[in-house]
C-alpha positions as CSV (number, residue, x, y, z in Angstrom):
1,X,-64.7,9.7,-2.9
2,X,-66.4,8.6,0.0
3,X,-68.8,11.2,1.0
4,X,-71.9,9.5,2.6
5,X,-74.0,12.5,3.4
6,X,-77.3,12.4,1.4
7,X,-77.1,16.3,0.6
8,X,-73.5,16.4,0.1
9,X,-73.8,13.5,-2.5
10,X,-76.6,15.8,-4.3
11,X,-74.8,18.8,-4.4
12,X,-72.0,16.6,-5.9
13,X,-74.5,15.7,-8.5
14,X,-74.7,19.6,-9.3
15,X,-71.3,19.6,-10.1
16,X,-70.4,20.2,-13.8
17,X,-67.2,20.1,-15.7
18,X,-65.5,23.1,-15.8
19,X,-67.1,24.5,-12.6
20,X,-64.9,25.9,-10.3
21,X,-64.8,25.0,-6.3
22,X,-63.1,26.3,-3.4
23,X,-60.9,23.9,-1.5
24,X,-61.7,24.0,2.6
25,X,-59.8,21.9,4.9
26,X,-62.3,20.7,7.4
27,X,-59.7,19.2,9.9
28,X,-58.1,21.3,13.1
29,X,-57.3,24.3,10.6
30,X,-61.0,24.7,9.6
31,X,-60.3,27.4,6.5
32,X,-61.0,28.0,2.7
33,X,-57.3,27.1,1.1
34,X,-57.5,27.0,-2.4
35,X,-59.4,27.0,-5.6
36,X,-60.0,23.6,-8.0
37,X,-61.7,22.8,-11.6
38,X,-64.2,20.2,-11.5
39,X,-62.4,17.8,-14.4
40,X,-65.1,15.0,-14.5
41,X,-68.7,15.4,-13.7
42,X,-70.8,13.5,-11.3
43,X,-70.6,9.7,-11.4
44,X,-70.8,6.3,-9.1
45,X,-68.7,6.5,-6.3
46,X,-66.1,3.4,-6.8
47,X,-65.4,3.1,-2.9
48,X,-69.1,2.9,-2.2
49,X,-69.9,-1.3,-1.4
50,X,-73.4,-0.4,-1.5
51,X,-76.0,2.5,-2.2
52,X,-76.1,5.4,-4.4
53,X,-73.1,7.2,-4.0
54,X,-71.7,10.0,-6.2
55,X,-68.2,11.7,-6.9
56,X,-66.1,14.0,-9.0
57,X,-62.6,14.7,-9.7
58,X,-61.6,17.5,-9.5
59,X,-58.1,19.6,-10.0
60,X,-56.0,22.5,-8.3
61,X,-56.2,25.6,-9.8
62,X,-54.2,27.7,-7.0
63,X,-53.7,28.1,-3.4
64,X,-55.3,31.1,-1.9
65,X,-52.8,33.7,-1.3
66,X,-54.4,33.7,2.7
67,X,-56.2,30.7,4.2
68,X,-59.6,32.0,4.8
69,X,-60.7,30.8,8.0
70,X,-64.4,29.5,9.4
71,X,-63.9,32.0,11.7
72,X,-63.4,34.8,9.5
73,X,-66.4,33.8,7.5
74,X,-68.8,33.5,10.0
75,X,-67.2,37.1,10.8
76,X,-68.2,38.8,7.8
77,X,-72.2,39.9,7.8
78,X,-71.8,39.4,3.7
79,X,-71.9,35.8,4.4
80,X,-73.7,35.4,7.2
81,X,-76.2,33.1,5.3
82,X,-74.3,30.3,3.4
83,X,-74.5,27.0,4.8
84,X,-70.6,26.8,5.9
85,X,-72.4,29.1,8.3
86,X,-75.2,27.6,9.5
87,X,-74.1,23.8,8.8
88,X,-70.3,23.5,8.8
89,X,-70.1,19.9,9.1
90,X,-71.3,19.5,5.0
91,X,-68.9,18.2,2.8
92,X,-70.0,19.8,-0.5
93,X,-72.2,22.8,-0.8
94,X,-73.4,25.3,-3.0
95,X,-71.9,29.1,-3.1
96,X,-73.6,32.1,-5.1
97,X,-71.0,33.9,-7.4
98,X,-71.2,37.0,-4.8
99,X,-70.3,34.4,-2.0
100,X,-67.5,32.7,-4.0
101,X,-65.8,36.6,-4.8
102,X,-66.4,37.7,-1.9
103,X,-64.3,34.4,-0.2
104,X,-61.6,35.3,-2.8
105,X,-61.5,39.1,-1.7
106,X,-60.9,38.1,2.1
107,X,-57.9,35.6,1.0
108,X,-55.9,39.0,-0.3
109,X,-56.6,40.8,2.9
């Protein structure tokens, strides 16, 4: 709840049930933390006093076993072109399955 970003709120509209979505704290730590089940698919934000805001719910699956951090993403030439790259102040975006693996793979490393 409470993500007012036009393209974040779409790509929250994506989101189906069952889908699974890695966790990033976007605070001082800046890193890729965990993985969580979307449980409930897009719907009206309740927090939202006015527009046309969307949310899920979603559930922990796991913590990663290392924090993957921005840093160590924008490191790695593999995933030079997702938009945690190129626009890291997004709430909710959209990973290819390569991106997502390849995420997981650097959080055993």
């Amino acid at each position: 709840t409470g993500v007012r970003n036009y393209a974040a709120r779409n790509n929250l509209r994506r989101m189906q049930k069952g889908d699974e979505v890695l966790f990033y704290h976007s605070g001082e730590e800046k890193a890729v933390v965990g993985i969580a089940k979307v449980t409930r698919s897009a719907y009206q934000d309740p927090t939202a006093k006015e527009g046309d805001w969307a949310t899920v719910d979603i559930a922990a699956v796991k913590a990663l076993p290392l924090a993957v951090t921005l840093r160590e993403i924008k490191g790695n030439s593999r995933l030079k072109g997702i938009l945690l790259v190129r626009q890291s102040r997004l709430s909710v975006m959209p990973l290819t399955e390569s991106d997502f693996c390849e995420i997981l793979k650097m959080s055993t490393q």
